[in-house]
C-alpha positions in Angstrom: 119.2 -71.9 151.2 120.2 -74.5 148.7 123.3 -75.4 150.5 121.2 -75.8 153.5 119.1 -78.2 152.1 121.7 -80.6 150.7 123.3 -80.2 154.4 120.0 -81.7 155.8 119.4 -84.1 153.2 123.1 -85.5 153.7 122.2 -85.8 157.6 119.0 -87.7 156.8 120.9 -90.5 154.7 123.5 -90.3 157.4 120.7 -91.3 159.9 119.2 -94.1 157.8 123.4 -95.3 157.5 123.5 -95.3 161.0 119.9 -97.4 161.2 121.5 -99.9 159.0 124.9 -100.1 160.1 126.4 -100.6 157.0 129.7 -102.2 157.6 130.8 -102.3 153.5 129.5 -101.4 150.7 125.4 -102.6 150.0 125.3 -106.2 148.4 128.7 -107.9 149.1 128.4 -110.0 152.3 131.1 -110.0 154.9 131.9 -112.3 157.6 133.3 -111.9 161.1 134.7 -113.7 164.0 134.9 -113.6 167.5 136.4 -114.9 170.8 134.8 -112.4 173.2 131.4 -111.9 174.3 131.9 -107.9 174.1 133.6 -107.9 170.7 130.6 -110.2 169.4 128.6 -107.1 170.3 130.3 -105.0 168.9 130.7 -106.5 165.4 126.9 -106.0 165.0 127.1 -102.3 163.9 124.3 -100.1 163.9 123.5 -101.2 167.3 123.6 -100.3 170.9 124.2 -103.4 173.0 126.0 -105.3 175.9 126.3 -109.3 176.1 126.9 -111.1 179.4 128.3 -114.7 179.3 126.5 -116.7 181.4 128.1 -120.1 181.1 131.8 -120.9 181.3 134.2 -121.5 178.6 135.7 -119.7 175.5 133.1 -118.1 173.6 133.4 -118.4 169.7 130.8 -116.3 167.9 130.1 -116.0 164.2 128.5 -113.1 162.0 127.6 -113.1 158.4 126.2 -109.8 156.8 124.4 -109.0 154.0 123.9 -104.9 154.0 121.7 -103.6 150.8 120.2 -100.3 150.1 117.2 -100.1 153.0 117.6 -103.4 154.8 121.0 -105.3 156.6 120.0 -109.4 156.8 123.0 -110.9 159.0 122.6 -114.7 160.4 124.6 -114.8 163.8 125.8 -118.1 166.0 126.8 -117.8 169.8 128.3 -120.7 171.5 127.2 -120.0 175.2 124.2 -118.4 177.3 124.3 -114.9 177.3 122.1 -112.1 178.2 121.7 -109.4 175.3 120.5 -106.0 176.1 120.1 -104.8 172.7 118.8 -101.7 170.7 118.7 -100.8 166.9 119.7 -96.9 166.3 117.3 -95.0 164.3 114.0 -95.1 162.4 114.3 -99.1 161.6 112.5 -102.4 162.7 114.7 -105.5 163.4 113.2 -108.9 162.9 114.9 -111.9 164.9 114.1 -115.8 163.1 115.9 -118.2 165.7 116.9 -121.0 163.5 118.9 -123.2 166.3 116.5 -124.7 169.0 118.8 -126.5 171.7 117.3 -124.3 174.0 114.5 -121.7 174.0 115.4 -118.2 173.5 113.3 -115.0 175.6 112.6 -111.8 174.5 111.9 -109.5 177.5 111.3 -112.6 179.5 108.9 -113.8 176.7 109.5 -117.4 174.9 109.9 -117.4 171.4 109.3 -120.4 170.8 109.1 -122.6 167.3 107.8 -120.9 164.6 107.7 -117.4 165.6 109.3 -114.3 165.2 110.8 -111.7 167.9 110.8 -107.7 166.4 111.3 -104.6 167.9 111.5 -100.8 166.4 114.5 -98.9 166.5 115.0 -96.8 169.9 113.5 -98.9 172.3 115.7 -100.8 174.5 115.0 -105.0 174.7 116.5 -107.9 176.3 117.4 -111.3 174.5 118.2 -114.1 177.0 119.8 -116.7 174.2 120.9 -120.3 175.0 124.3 -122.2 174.7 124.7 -123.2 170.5 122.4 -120.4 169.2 121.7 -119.4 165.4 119.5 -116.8 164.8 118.7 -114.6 161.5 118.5 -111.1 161.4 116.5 -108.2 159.1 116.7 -104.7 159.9 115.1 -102.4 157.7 114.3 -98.6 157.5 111.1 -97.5 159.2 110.1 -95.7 156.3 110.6 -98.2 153.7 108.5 -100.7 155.9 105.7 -97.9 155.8 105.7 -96.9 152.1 105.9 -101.2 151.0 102.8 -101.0 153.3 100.7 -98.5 151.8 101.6 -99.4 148.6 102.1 -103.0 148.1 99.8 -104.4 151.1 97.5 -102.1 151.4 97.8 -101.5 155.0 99.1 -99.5 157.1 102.1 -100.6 159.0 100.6 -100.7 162.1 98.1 -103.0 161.1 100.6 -105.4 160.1 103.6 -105.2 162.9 101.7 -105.8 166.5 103.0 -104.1 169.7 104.2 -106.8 171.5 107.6 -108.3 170.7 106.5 -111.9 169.3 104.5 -113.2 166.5 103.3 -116.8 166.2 103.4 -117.2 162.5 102.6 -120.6 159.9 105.4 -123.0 160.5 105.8 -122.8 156.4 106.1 -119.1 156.2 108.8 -119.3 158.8 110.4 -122.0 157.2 110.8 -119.7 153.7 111.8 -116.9 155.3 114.2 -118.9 156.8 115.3 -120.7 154.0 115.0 -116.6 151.5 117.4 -115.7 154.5 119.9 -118.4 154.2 120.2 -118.5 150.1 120.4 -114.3 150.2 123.7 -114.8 152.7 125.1 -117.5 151.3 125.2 -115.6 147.6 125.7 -112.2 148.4 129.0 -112.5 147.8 132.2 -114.5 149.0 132.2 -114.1 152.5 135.5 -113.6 154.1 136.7 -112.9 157.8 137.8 -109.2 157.3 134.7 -107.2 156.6 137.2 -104.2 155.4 138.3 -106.3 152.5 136.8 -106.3 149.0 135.0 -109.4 147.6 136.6 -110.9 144.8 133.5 -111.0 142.9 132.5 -107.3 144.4 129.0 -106.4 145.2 125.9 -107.3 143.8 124.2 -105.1 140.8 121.4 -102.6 141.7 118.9 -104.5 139.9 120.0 -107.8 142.4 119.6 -105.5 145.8 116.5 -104.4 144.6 115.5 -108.3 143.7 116.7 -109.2 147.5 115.1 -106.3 149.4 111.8 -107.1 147.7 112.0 -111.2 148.4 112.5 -110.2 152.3 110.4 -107.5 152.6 107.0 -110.1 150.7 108.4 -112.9 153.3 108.9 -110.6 156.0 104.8 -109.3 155.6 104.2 -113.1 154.9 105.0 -114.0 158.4 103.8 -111.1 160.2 100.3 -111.6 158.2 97.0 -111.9 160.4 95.8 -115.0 158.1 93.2 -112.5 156.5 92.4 -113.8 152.8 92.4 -110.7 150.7 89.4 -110.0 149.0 88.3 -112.0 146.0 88.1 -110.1 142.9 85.2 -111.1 140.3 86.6 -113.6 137.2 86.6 -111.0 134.8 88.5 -108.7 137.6 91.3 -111.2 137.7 91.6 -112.1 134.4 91.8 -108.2 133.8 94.7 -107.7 136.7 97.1 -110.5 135.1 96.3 -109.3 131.7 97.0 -105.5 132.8 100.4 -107.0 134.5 101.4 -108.8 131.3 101.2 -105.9 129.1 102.8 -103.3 131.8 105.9 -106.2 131.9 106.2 -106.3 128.2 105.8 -102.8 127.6 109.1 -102.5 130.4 110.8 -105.5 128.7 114.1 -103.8 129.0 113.9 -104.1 133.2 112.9 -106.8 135.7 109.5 -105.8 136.5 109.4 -106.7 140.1 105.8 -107.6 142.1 106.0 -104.5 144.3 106.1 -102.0 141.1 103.3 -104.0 139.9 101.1 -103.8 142.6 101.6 -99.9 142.9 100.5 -99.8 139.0 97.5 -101.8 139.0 96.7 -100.4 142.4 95.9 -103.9 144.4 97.5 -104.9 147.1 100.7 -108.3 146.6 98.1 -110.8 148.3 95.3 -109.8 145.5 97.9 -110.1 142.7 99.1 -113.5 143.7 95.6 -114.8 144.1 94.7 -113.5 140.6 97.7 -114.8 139.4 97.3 -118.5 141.2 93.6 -118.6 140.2 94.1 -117.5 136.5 97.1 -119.5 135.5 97.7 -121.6 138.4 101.4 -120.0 140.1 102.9 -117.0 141.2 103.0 -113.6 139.3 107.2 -113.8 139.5 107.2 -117.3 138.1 104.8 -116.2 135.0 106.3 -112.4 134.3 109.8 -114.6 134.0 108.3 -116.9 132.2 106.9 -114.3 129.5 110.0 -112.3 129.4 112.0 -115.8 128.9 109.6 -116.6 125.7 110.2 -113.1 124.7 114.1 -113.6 124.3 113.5 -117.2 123.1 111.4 -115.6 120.0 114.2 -112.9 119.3 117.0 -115.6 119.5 115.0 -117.9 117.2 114.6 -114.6 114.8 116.0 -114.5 111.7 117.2 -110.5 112.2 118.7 -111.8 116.1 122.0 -109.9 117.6 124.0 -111.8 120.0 123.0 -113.4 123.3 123.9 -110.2 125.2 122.0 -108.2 123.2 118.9 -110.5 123.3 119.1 -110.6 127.3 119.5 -107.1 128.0 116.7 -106.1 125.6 114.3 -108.4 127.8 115.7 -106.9 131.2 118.0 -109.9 132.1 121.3 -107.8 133.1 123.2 -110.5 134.6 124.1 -113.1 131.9 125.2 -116.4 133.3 122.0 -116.2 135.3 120.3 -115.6 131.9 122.0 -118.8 130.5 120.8 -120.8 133.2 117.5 -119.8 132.9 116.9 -120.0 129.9 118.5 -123.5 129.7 116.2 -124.7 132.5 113.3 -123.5 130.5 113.9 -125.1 127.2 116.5 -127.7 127.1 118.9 -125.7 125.3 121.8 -122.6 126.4 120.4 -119.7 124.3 124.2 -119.4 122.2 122.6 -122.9 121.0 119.5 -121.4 119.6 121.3 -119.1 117.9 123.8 -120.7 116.4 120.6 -123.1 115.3 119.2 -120.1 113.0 122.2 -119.3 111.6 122.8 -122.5 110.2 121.8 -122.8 106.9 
């Protein structure tokens, strides 16, 4: 019975693999190259799909890739027309951002059009009718991740939040920092190179860093789909309660990153409450404070007479990578922290 139950455990995490495509090993972002409408197509894994060139001339396509735990992000350029059937495998949503607007791209004859966003659930067949000189970005994530960040985080259900039709018309600066999360995330995922069989030089990213990314795209990706609905506004002494109840869960955690998403599942509100309480009560976002406070908290231990080394000072407030740490911390108060500790020591 036992050995039955790992069997179908394996084939459900084979399934969500297949959803994702994974094409090397979560967090280190690969590039490929290609000189054939067909073998753009097939570089994509994960998906079930034909392109027709439309236009004449020697195609040259581009993918980069970015696959993490529950999500793939990929940004893909095409030099001519072509007609995409398309279709994610599996229980997953993918999300299309078209960034390059020589022409106008359609979705199942639809246009796009500027700030909006084409999606589409895994299993059902679409069409993408893409111009000559196209960029678009790509998210797709596991259907069941999408529905648990839902319930939890947003307070929704997911149906409330992704529409049925294939477009959504969202704020032009909501698209633009998606956009922009999108670009970042693929550009340091890793050194890119053309053979996506080959190991990064600087490997994959740390657990902590995939967890980071998935839960940036995931906020922006609700962001954009979001109705416009304010969420509801808590009473002064409700707010001032909610930040206060985040500060002491973050400091109590001080040896992790305490993301927004494990917040909002502890305090029980929903991210758009959080951030509002957060904006009203001290005036910017809850990730920009709870960095902030664990920042000061390593700032106090390095200033400490009884301080350890700068390792030990960054991994006891949850910051795990350490040139990160350095610049943070230097950004913050003038100073690298090996400075403020070579500042107590001397007599």
């Amino acid at each position: 019975m036992n050995e039955l139950a790992e069997r179908t455990e394996a084939t459900a995490e084979e399934t969500q693999r297949n959803a994702l495509g994974a094409v090397a090993p979560a967090g280190r972002a690969v590039v490929s190259v290609a000189h054939d409408a067909d073998e753009q197509a097939r570089n994509l894994v994960g998906w079930r799909q034909t392109y027709d060139q439309l236009a004449a001339g020697r195609f040259v396509g581009t993918l980069t890739e970015l696959p993490l735990d529950t999500m793939k992000v990929f940004r893909e350029t095409t030099s001519h027309t072509l007609r995409q059937a398309c279709e994610v495998r599996g229980d997953a949503w993918w999300f299309g951002i078209p960034v390059a607007r020589e022409g106008q791209a359609r979705i199942d004859a639809q246009p796009i059009g500027a700030n909006a966003l084409a999606l589409r659930p895994g299993n059902v067949e679409f069409e993408l009718l893409t111009p000559a000189q196209f960029s678009i970005y790509g998210v797709v994530v596991r259907g069941d991740v999408l529905r648990r960040y839902a319930a939890s985080v947003e307070h929704i259900s997911l149906d409330e939040r992704l529409p049925g039709t294939p477009i959504v018309h969202a704020d032009a600066a909501r698209i633009d920092r998606l956009c922009s999360l999108l670009a970042r995330r693929l550009d340091d995922g890793g050194h890119p190179h053309v053979n996506p069989h080959a190991h990064a030089p600087n490997g994959p990213l740390a657990e902590f860093e995939r967890n980071e990314i998935q839960a940036e795209v995931l906020a922006a990706l609700f962001d954009a789909c979001s109705t416009g609905r304010e969420p509801f506004v808590e009473p002064a002494s409700r707010r001032r309660w909610i930040v206060s109840q985040a500060r002491d869960y973050v400091l109590a955690h001080r040896t992790r990153p305490v993301g927004v998403p494990e917040l909002c599942e502890q305090l029980h509100v929903s991210r758009r409450t959080l951030q509002y309480c957060f904006q009203d009560v001290l005036g910017m976002a809850p990730a920009t404070y709870l960095r902030a406070l664990r920042l000061n908290g390593a700032r106090r231990d390095l200033c400490g007479r009884a301080a350890g080394s700068v390792q030990d000072v960054a991994a006891a407030w949850g910051f795990w990578h350490l040139s990160q740490f350095a610049t943070d911390y230097r950004r913050m108060f003038g100073m690298r922290p090996s400075e403020a500790l070579r500042a107590v020591a001397t007599p």
